[in-house]
C-alpha positions as MATLAB code, in Angstrom:
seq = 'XXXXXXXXXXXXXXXXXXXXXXXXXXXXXXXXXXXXXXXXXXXXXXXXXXXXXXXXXXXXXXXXXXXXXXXXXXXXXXXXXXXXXXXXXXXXXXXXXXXXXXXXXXXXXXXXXXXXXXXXXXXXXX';
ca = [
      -8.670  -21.208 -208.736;
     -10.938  -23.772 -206.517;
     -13.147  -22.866 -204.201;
     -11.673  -24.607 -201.696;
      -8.675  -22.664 -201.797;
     -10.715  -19.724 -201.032;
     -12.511  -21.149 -198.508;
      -9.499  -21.856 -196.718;
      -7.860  -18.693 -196.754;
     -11.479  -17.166 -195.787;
     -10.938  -19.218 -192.675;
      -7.742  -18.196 -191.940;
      -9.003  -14.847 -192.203;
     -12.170  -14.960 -190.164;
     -10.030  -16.275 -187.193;
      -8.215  -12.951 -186.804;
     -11.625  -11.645 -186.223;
     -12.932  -14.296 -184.232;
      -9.545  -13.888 -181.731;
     -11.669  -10.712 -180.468;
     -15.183  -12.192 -180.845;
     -16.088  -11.165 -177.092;
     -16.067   -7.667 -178.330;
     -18.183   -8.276 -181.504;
     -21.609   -9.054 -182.955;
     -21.602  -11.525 -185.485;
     -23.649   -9.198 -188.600;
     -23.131  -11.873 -191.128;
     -22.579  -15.346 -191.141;
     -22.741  -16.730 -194.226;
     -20.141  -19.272 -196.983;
     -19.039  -16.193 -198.618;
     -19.209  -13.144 -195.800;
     -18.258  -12.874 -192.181;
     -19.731   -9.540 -190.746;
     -19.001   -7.681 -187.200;
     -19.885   -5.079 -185.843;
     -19.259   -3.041 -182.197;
     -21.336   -4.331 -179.120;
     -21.827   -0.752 -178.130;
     -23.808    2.261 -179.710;
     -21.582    4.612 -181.631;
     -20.861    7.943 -180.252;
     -21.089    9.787 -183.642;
     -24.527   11.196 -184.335;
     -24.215   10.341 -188.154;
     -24.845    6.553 -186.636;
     -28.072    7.601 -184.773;
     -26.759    5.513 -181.951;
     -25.816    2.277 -184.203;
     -23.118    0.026 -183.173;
     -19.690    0.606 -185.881;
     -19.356   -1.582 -188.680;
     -15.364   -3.266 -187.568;
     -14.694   -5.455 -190.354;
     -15.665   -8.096 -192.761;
     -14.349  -11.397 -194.623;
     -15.693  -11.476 -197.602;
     -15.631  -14.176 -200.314;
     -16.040  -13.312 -204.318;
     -15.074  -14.522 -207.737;
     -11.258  -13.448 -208.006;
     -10.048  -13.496 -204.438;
     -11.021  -12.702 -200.636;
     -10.937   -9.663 -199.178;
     -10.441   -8.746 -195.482;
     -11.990   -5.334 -194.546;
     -10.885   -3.547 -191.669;
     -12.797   -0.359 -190.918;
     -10.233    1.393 -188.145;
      -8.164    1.506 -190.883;
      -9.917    4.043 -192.694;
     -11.269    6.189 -189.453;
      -7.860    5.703 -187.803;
      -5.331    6.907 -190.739;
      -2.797    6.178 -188.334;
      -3.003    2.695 -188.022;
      -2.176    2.612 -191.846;
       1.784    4.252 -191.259;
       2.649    0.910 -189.475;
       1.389   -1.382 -192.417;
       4.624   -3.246 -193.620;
       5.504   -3.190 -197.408;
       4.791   -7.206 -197.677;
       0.944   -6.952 -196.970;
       0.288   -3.085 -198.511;
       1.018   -5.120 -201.859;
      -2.882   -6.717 -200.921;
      -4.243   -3.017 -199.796;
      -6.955   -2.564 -202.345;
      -8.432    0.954 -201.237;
      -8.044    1.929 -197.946;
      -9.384   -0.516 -195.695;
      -9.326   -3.453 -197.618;
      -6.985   -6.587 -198.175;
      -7.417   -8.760 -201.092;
      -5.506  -12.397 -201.439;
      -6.096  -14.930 -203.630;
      -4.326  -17.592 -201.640;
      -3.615  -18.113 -197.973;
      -1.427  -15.612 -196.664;
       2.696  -16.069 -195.739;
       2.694  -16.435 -192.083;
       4.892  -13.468 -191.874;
       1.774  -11.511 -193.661;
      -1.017  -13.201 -191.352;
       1.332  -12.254 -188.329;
       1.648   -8.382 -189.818;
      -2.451   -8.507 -190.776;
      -2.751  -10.086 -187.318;
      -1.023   -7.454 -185.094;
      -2.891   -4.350 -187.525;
      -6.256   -6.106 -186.355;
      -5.159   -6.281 -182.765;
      -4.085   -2.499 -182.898;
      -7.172   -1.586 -183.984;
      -9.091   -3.033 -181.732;
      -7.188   -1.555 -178.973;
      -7.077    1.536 -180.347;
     -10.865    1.567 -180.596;
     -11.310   -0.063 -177.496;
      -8.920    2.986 -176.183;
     -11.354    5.801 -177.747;
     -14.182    3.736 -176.202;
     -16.182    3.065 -179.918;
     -15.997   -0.750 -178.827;
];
């Protein structure tokens, strides 16, 4: 597959992040990863006071993958994850697509990223 068809479902991608960017530092910016991370300390002491790792876009050799990290602190975001884009769930907090996603699965990938970050936002980690 070309690299340009990665790169533009890495953009795609990197926008549902970006949406939220007021609540996010930038970690990584880079062709093949886009980084964030919380603006605020985390309250677990296992962080020593480091902001939470959110979620990542991140470019390699067979497709891109789109990490969300509430997903695997929050198992209950994952019970409203429709069938259509668990078929790209590769672990638990991780998307993988080799192409741009259907609108109907960017829509579905967008709203999961949106409840996260109201749900964190809600506990008061972001």
């Amino acid at each position: 597959m070309p690299a340009t068809d990665f790169a533009a479902t890495a953009s795609v991608l990197i926008a549902l992040l970006r949406r939220h960017q007021d609540r996010f530092t930038v970690k990584e910016d880079s062709p093949v990863s886009y980084s964030v991370n919380t603006r605020i300390p985390s309250p677990f002491p296992q962080h020593k006071g480091q902001p939470l790792w959110f979620g990542a876009v991140q470019t390699g050799k067979a497709y891109v993958s789109f990490h969300l990290m509430p997903i695997y602190m929050c198992p209950e975001l994952s019970s409203g994850i429709a069938p259509g884009l668990k078929k790209h769930m590769q672990g638990k907090s991780c998307f993988s697509f080799r192409t741009v996603p259907a609108p109907e699965i960017l829509r579905q990938l967008e709203a999961l990223t949106d409840a996260a970050v109201n749900l964190w936002t809600e506990r008061r980690w972001m």
